[in-house]
N, CA and C atoms of all chains as a GROMACS GRO file, in nm:
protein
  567
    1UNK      N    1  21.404  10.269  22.660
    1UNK     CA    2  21.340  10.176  22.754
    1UNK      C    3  21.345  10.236  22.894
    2UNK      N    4  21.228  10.235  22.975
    2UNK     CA    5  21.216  10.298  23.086
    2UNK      C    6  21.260  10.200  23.188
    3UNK      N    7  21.284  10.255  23.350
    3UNK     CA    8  21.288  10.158  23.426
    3UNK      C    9  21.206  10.212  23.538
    4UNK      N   10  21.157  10.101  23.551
    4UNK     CA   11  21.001  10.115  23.671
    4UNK      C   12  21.077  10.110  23.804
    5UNK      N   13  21.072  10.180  23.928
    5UNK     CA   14  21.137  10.134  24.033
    5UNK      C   15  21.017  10.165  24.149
    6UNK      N   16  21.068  10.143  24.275
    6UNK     CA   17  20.991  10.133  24.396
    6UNK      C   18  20.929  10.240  24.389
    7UNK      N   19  20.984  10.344  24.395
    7UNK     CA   20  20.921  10.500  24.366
    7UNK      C   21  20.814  10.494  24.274
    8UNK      N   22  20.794  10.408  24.116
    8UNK     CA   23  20.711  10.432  24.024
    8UNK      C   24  20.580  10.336  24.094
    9UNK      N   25  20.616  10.286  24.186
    9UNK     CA   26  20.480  10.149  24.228
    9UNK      C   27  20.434  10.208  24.346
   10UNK      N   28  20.510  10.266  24.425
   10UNK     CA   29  20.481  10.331  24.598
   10UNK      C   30  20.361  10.478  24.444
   11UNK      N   31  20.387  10.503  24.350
   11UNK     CA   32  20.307  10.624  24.317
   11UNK      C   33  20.143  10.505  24.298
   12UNK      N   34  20.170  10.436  24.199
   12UNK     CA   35  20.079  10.382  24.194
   12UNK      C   36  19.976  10.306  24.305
   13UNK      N   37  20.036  10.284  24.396
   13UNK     CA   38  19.956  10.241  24.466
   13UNK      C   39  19.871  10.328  24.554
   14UNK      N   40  19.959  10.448  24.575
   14UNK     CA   41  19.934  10.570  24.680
   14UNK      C   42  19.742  10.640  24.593
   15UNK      N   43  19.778  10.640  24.449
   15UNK     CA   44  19.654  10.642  24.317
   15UNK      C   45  19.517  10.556  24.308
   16UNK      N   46  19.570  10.454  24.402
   16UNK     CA   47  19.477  10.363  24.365
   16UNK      C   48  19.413  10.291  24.517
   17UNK      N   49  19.468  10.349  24.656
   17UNK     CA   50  19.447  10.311  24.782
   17UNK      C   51  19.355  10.442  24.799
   18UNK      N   52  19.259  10.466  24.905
   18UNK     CA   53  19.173  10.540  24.939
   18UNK      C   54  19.169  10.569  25.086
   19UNK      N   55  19.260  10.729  25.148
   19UNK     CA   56  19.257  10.724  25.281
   19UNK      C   57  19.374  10.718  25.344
   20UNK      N   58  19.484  10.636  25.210
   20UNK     CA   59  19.579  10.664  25.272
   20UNK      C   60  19.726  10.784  25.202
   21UNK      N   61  19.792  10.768  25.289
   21UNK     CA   62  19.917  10.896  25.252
   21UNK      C   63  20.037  10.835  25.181
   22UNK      N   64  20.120  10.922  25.107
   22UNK     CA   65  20.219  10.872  25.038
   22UNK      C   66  20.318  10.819  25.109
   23UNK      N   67  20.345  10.864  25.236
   23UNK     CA   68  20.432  10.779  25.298
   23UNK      C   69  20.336  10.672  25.380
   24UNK      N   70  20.262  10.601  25.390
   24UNK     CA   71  20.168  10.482  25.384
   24UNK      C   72  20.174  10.419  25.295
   25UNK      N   73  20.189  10.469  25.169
   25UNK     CA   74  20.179  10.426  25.056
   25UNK      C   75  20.346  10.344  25.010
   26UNK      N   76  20.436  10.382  25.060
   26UNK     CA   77  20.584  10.379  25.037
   26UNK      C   78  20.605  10.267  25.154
   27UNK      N   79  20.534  10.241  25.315
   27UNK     CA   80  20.585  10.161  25.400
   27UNK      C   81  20.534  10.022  25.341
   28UNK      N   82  20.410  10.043  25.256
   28UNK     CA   83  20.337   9.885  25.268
   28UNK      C   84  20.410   9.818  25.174
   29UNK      N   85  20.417   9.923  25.022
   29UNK     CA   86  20.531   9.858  24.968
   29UNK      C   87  20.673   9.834  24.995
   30UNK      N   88  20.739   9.873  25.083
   30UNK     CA   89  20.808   9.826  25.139
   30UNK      C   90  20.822   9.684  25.212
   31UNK      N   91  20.674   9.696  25.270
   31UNK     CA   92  20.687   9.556  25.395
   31UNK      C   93  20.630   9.438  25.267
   32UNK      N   94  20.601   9.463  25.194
   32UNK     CA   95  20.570   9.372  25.069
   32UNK      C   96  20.687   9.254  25.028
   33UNK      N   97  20.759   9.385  24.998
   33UNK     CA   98  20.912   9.338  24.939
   33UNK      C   99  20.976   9.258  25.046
   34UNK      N  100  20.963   9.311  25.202
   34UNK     CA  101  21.063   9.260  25.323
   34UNK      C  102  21.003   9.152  25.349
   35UNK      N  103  20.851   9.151  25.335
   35UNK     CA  104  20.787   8.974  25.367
   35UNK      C  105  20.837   8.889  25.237
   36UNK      N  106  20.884   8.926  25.123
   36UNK     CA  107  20.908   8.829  25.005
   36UNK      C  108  21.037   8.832  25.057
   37UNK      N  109  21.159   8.884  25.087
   37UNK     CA  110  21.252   8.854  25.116
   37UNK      C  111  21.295   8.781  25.206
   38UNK      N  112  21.236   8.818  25.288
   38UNK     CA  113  21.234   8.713  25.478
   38UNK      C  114  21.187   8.574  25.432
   39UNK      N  115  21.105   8.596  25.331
   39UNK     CA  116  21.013   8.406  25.335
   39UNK      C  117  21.153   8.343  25.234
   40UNK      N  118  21.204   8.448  25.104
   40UNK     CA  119  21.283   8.404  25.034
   40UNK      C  120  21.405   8.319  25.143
   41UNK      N  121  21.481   8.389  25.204
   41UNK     CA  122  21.577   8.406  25.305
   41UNK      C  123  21.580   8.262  25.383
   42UNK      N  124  21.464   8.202  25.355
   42UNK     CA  125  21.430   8.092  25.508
   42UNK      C  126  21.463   7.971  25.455
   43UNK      N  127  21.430   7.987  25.273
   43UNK     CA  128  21.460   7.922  25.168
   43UNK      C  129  21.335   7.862  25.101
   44UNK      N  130  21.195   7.938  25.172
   44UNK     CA  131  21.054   7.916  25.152
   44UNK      C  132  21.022   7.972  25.020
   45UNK      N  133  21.002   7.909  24.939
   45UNK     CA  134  20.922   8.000  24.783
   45UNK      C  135  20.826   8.068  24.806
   46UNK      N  136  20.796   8.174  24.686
   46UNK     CA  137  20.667   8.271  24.720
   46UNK      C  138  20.636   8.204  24.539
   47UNK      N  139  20.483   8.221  24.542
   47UNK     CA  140  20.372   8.186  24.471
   47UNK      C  141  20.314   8.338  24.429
   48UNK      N  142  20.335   8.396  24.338
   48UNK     CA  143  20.210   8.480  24.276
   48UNK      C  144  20.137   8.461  24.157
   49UNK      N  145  20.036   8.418  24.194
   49UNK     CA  146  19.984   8.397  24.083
   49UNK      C  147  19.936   8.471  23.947
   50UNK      N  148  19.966   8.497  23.838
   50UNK     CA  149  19.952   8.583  23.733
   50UNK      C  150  20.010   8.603  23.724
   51UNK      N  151  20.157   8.602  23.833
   51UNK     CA  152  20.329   8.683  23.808
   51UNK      C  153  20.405   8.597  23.776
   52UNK      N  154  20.417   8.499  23.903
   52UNK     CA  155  20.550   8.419  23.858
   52UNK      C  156  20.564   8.348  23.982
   53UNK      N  157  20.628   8.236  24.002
   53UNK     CA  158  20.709   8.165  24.162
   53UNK      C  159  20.825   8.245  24.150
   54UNK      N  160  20.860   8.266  24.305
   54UNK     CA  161  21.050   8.275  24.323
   54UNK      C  162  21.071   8.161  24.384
   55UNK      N  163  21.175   8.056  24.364
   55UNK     CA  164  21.218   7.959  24.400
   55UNK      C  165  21.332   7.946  24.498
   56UNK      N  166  21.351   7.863  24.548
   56UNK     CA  167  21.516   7.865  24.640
   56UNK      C  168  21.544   7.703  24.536
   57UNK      N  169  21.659   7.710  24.515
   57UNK     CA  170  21.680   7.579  24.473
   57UNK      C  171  21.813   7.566  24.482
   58UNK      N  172  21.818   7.391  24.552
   58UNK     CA  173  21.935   7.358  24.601
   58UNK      C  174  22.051   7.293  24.492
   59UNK      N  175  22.208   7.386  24.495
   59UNK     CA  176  22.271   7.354  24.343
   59UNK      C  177  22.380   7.269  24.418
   60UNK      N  178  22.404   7.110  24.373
   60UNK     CA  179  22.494   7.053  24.417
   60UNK      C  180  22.609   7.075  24.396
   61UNK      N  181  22.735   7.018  24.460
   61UNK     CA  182  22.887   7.052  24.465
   61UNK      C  183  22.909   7.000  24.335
   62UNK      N  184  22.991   7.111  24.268
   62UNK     CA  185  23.051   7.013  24.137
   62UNK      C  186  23.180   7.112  24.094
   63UNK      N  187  23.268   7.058  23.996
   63UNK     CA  188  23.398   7.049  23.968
   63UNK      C  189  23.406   7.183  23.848
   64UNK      N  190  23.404   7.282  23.875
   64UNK     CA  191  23.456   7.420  23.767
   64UNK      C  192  23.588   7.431  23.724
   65UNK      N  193  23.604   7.520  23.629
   65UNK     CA  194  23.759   7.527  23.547
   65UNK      C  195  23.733   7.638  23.544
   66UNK      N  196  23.849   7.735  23.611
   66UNK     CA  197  23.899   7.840  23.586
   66UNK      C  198  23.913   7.839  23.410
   67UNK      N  199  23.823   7.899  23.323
   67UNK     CA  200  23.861   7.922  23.169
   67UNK      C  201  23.959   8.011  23.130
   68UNK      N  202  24.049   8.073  23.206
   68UNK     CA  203  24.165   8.144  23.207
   68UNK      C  204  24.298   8.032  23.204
   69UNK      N  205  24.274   7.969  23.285
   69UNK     CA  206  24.385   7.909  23.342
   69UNK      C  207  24.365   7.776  23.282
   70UNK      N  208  24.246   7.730  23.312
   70UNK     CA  209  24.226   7.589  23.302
   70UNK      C  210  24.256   7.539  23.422
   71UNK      N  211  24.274   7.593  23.547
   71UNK     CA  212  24.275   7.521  23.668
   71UNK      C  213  24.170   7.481  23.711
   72UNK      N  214  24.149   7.358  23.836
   72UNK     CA  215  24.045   7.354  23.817
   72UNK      C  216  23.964   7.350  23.990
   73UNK      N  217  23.852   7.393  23.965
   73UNK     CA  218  23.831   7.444  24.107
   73UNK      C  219  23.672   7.415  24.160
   74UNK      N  220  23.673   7.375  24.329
   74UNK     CA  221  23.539   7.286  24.379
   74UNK      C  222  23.472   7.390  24.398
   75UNK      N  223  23.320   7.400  24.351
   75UNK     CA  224  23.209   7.488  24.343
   75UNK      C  225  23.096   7.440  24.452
   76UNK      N  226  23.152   7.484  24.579
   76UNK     CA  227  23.055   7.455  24.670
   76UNK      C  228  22.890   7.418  24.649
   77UNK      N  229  22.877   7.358  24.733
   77UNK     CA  230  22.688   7.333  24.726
   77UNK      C  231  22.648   7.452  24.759
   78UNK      N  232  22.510   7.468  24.706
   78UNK     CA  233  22.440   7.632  24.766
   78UNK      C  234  22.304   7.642  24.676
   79UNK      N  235  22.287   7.754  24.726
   79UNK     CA  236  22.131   7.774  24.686
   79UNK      C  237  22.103   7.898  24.641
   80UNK      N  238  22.047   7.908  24.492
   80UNK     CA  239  22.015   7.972  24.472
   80UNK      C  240  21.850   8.050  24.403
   81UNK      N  241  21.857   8.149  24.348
   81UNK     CA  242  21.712   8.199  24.376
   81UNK      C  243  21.673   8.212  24.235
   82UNK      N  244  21.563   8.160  24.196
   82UNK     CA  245  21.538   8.175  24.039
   82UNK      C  246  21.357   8.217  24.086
   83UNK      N  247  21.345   8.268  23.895
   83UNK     CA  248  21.246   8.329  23.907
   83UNK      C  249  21.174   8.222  23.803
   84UNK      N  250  21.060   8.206  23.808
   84UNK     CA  251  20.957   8.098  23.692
   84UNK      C  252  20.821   8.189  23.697
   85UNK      N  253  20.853   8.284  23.590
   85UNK     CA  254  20.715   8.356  23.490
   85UNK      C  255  20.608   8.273  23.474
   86UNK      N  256  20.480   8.331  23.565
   86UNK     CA  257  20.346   8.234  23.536
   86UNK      C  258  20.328   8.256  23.346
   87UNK      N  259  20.267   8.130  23.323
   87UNK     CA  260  20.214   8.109  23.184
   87UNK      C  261  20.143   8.265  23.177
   88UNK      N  262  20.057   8.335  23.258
   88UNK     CA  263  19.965   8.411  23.215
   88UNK      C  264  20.086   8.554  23.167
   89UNK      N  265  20.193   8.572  23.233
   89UNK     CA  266  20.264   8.695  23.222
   89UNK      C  267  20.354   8.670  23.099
   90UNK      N  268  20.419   8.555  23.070
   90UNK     CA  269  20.447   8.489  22.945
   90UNK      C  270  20.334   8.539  22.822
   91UNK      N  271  20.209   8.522  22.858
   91UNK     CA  272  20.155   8.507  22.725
   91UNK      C  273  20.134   8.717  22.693
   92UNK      N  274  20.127   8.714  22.828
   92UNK     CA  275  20.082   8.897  22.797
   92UNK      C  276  20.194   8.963  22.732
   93UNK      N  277  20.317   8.939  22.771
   93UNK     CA  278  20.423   8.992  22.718
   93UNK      C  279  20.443   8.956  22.611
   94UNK      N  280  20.372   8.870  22.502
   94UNK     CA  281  20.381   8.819  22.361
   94UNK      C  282  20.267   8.839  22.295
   95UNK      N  283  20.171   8.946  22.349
   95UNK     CA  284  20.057   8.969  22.253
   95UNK      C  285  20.050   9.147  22.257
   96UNK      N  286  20.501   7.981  25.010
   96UNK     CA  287  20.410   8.140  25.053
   96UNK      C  288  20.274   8.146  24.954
   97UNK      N  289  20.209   8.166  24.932
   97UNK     CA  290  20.102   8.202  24.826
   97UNK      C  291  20.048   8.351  24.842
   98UNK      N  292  20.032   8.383  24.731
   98UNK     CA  293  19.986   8.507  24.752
   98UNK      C  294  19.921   8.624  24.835
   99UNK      N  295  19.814   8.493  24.919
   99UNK     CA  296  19.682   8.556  25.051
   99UNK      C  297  19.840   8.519  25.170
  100UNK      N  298  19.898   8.420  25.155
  100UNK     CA  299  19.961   8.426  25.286
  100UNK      C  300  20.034   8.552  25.276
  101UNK      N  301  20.126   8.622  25.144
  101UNK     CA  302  20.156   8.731  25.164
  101UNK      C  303  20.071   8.803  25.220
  102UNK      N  304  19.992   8.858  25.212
  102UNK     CA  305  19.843   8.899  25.226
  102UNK      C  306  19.816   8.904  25.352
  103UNK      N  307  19.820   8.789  25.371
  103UNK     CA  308  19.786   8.794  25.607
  103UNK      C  309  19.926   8.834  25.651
  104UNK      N  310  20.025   8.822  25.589
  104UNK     CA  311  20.192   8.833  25.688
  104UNK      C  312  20.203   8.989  25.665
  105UNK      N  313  20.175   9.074  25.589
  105UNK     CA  314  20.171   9.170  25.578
  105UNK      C  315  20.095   9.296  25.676
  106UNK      N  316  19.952   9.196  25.611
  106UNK     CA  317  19.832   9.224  25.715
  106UNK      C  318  19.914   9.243  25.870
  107UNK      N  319  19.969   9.160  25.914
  107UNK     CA  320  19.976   9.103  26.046
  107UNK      C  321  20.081   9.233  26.075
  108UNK      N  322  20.156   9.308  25.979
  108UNK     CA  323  20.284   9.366  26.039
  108UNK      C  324  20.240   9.527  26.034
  109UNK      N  325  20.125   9.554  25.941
  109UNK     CA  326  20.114   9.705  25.943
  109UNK      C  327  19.974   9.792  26.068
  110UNK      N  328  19.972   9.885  26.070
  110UNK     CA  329  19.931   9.975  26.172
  110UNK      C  330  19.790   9.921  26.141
  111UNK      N  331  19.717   9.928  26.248
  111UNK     CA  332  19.575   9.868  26.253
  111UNK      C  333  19.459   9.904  26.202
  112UNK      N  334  19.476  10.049  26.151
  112UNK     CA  335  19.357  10.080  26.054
  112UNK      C  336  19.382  10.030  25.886
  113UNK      N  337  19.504   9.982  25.882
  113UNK     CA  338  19.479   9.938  25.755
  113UNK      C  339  19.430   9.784  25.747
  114UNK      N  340  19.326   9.729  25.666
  114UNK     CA  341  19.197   9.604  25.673
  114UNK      C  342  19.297   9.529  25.555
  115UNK      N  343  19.231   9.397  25.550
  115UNK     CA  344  19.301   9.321  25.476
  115UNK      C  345  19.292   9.323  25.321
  116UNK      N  346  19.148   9.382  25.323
  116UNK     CA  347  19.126   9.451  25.193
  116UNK      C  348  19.210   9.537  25.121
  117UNK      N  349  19.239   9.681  25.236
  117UNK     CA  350  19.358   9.756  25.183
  117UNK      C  351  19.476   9.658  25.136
  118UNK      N  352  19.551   9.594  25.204
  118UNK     CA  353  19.640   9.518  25.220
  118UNK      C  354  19.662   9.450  25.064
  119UNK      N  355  19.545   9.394  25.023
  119UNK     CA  356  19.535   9.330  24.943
  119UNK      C  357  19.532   9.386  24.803
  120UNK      N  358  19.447   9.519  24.803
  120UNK     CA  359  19.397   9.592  24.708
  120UNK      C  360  19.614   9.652  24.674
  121UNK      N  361  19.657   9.678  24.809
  121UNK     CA  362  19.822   9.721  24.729
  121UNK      C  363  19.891   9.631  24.682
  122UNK      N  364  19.872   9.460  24.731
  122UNK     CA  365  19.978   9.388  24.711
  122UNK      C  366  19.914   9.319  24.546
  123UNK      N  367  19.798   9.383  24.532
  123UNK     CA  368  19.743   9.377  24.329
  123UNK      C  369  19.770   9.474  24.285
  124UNK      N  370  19.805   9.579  24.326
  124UNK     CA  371  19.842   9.690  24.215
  124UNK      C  372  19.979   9.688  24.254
  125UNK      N  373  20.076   9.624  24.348
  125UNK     CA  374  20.215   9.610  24.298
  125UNK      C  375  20.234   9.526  24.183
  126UNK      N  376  20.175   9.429  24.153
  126UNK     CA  377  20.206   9.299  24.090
  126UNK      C  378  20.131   9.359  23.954
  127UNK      N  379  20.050   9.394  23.960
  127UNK     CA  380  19.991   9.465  23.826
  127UNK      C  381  20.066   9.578  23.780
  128UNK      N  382  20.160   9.671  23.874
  128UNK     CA  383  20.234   9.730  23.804
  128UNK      C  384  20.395   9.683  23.758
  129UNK      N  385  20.397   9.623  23.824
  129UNK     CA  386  20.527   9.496  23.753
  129UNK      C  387  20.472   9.455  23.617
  130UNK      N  388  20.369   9.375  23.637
  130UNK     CA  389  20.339   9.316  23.470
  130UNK      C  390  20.325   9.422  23.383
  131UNK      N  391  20.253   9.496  23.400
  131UNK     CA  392  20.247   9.613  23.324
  131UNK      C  393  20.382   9.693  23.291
  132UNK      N  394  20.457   9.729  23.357
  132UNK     CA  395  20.567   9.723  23.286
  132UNK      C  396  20.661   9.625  23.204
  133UNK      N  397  20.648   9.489  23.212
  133UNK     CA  398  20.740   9.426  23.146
  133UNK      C  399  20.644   9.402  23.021
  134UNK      N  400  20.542   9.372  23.028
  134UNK     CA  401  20.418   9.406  22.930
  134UNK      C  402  20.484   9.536  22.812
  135UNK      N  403  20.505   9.651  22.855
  135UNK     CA  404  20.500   9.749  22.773
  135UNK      C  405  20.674   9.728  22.779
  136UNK      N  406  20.768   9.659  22.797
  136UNK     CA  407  20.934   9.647  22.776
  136UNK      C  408  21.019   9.698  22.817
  137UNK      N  409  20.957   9.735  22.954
  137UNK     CA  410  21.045   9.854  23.026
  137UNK      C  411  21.103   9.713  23.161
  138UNK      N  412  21.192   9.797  23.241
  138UNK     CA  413  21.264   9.697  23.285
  138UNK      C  414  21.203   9.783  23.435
  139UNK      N  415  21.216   9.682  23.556
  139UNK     CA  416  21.212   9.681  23.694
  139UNK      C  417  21.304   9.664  23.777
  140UNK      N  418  21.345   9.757  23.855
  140UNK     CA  419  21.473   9.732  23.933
  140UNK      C  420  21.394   9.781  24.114
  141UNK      N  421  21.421   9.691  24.180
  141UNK     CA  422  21.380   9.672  24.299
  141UNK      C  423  21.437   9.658  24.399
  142UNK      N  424  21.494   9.810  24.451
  142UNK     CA  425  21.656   9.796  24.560
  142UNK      C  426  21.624   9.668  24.654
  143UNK      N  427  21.751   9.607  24.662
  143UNK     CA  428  21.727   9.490  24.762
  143UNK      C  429  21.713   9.382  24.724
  144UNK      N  430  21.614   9.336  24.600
  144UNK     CA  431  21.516   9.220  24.569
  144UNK      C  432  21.590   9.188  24.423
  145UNK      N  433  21.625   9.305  24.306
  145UNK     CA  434  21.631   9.226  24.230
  145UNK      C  435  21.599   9.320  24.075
  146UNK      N  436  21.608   9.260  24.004
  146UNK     CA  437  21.604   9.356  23.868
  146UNK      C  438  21.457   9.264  23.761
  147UNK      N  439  21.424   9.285  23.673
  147UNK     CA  440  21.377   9.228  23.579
  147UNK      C  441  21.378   9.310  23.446
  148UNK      N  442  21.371   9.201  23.380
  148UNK     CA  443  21.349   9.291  23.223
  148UNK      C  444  21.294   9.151  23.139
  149UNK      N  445  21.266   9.200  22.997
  149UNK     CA  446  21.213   9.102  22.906
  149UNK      C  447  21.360   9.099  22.827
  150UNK      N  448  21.357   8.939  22.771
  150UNK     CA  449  21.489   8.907  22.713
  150UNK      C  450  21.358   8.860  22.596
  151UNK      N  451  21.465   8.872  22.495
  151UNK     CA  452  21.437   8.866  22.319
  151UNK      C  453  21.514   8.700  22.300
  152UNK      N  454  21.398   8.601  22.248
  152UNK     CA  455  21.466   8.476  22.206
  152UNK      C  456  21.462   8.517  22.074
  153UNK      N  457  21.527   8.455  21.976
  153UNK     CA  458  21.542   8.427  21.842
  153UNK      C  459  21.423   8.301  21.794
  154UNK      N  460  21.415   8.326  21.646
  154UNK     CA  461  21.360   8.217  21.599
  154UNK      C  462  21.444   8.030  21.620
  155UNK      N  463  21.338   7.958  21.617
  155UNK     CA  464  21.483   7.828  21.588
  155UNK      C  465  21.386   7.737  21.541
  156UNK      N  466  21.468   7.627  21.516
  156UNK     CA  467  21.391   7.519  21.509
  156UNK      C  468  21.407   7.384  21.592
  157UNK      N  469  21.326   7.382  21.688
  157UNK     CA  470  21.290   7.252  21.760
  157UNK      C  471  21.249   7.157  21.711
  158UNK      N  472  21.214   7.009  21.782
  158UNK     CA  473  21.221   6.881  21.716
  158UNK      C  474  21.128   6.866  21.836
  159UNK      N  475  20.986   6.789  21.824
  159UNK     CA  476  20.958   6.693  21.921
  159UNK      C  477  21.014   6.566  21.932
  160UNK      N  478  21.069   6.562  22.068
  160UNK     CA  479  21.126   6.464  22.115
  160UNK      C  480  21.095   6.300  22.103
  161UNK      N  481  20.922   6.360  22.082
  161UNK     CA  482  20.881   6.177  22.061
  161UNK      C  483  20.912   6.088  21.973
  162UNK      N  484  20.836   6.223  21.817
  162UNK     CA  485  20.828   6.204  21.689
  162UNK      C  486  20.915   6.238  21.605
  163UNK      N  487  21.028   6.303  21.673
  163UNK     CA  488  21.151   6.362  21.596
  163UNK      C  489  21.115   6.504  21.458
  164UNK      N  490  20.978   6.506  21.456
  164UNK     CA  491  20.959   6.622  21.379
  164UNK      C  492  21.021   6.784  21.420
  165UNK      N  493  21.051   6.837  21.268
  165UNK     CA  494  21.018   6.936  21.314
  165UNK      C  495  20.967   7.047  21.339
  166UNK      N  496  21.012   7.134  21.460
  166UNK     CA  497  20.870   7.244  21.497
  166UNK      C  498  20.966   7.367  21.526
  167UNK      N  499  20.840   7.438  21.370
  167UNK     CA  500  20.936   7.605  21.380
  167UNK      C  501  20.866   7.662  21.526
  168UNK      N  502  20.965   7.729  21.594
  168UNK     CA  503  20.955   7.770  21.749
  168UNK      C  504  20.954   7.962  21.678
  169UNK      N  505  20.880   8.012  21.709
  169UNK     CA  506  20.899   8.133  21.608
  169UNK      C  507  20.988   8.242  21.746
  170UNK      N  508  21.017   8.363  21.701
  170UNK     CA  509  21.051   8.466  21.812
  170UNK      C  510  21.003   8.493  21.899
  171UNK      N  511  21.025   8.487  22.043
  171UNK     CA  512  20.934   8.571  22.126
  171UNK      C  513  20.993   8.626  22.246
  172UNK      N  514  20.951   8.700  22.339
  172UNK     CA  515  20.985   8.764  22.449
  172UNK      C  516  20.970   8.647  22.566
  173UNK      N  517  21.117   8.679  22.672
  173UNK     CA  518  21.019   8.641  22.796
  173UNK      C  519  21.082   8.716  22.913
  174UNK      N  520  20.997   8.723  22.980
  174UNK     CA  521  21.041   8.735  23.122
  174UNK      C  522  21.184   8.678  23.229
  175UNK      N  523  21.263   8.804  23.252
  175UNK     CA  524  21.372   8.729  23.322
  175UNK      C  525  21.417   8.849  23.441
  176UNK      N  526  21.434   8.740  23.568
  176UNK     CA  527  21.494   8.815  23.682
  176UNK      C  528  21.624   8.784  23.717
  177UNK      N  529  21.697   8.869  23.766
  177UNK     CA  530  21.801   8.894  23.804
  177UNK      C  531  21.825   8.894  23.958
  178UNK      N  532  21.887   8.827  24.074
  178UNK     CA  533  21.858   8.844  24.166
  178UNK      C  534  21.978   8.949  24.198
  179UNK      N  535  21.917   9.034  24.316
  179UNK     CA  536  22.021   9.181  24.357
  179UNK      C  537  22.096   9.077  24.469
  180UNK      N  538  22.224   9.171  24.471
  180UNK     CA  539  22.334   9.087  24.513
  180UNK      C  540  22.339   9.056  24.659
  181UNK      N  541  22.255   9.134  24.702
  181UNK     CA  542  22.226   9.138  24.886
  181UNK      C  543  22.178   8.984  24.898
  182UNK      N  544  22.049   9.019  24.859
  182UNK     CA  545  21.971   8.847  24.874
  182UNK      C  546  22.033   8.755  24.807
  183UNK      N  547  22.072   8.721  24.721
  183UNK     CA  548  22.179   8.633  24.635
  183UNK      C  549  22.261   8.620  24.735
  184UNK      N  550  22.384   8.678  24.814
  184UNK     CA  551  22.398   8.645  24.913
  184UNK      C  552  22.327   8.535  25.051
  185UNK      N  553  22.237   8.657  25.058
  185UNK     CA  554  22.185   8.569  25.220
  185UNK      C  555  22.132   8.422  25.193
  186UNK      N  556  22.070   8.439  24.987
  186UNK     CA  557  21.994   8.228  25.034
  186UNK      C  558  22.083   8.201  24.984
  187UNK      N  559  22.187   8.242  24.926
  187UNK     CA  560  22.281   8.118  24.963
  187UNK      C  561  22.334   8.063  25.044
  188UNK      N  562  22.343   8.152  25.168
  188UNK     CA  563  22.415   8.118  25.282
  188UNK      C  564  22.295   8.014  25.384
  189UNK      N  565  22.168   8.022  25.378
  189UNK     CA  566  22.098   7.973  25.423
  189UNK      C  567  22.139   7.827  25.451
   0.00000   0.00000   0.00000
């Protein structure tokens, strides 16, 4: 199993843009990622459609057990970041 | 955020000969090369942002809830992200 990274998408895009250079090609994907992170960060969701939502979602305070110990311990409120696969990337990955 | 707003915030931050078209034409062939890899079962790792890969469910058998029948749910793949530990950090702290 391969793993695709920034490097394998900064190629692709550099393939498929017209005019511009590989390091052009490496900043936009970059500022791609830093605008999904900054909007993530604010606690704003991002929407792609055909891909997926990233969510912020707020997890209330509740009561954990150390499963070692069995002690038992308060799990702050907080927020975290989930991902929800559009129906369309769901179905591609099953045909 | 929706997709075009990525699209203009992007727009808005890079050097001025690149048009919104360009802009746009990269922020579809990032996302097309994401699917396309989890498509073909290869995994995505994205310093900063986060990992993905396809997870393998098993067969089972479900019940509709209304009618109490039941419904063979057969095997299939899905899509799952991992958030990288930087950002996992920061929204939580938000």
């Amino acid at each position: 199993m391969a793993t695709m990274t920034k490097a394998d998408i900064v190629e692709q895009v550099y393939d498929n843009l017209d005019g511009f250079s590989k390091k052009e090609s490496a900043d936009i994907v970059e500022m791609v990622f830093e605008s999904i992170k900054e909007t993530l960060e604010t606690g704003e969701k991002i929407k792609i459609s055909g891909f997926g939502n990233f969510v912020v979602r707020q997890k209330k305070e509740r009561t954990g057990r150390n499963p070692q110990t069995g002690e038992e311990i308060r799990i702050a409120p907080r927020k975290v970041l989930t991902f929800k696969p559009s129906q369309v990337l769901k179905n591609a990955i099953n045909t | 955020m929706t997709k075009s707003d990525l699209i203009e915030a992007v727009a808005a931050n890079m050097p001025e000969h690149w048009t919104k078209k360009d802009v746009e034409s990269a922020v579809n062939t990032i996302f097309g090369a994401m699917k396309h890899a989890l498509v073909s079962g290869d995994r995505i790792e994205i310093r900063g942002l986060g990992s993905f890969r396809v997870k393998e469910r098993r067969p089972r058998i479900g019940r509709n809830p209304k009618t109490g029948a039941r419904v063979d749910i057969p095997a299939r793949k899905v899509p799952h992200f991992t958030v990288g530990k930087h950002l996992k950090a920061r929204v939580e702290a938000t």
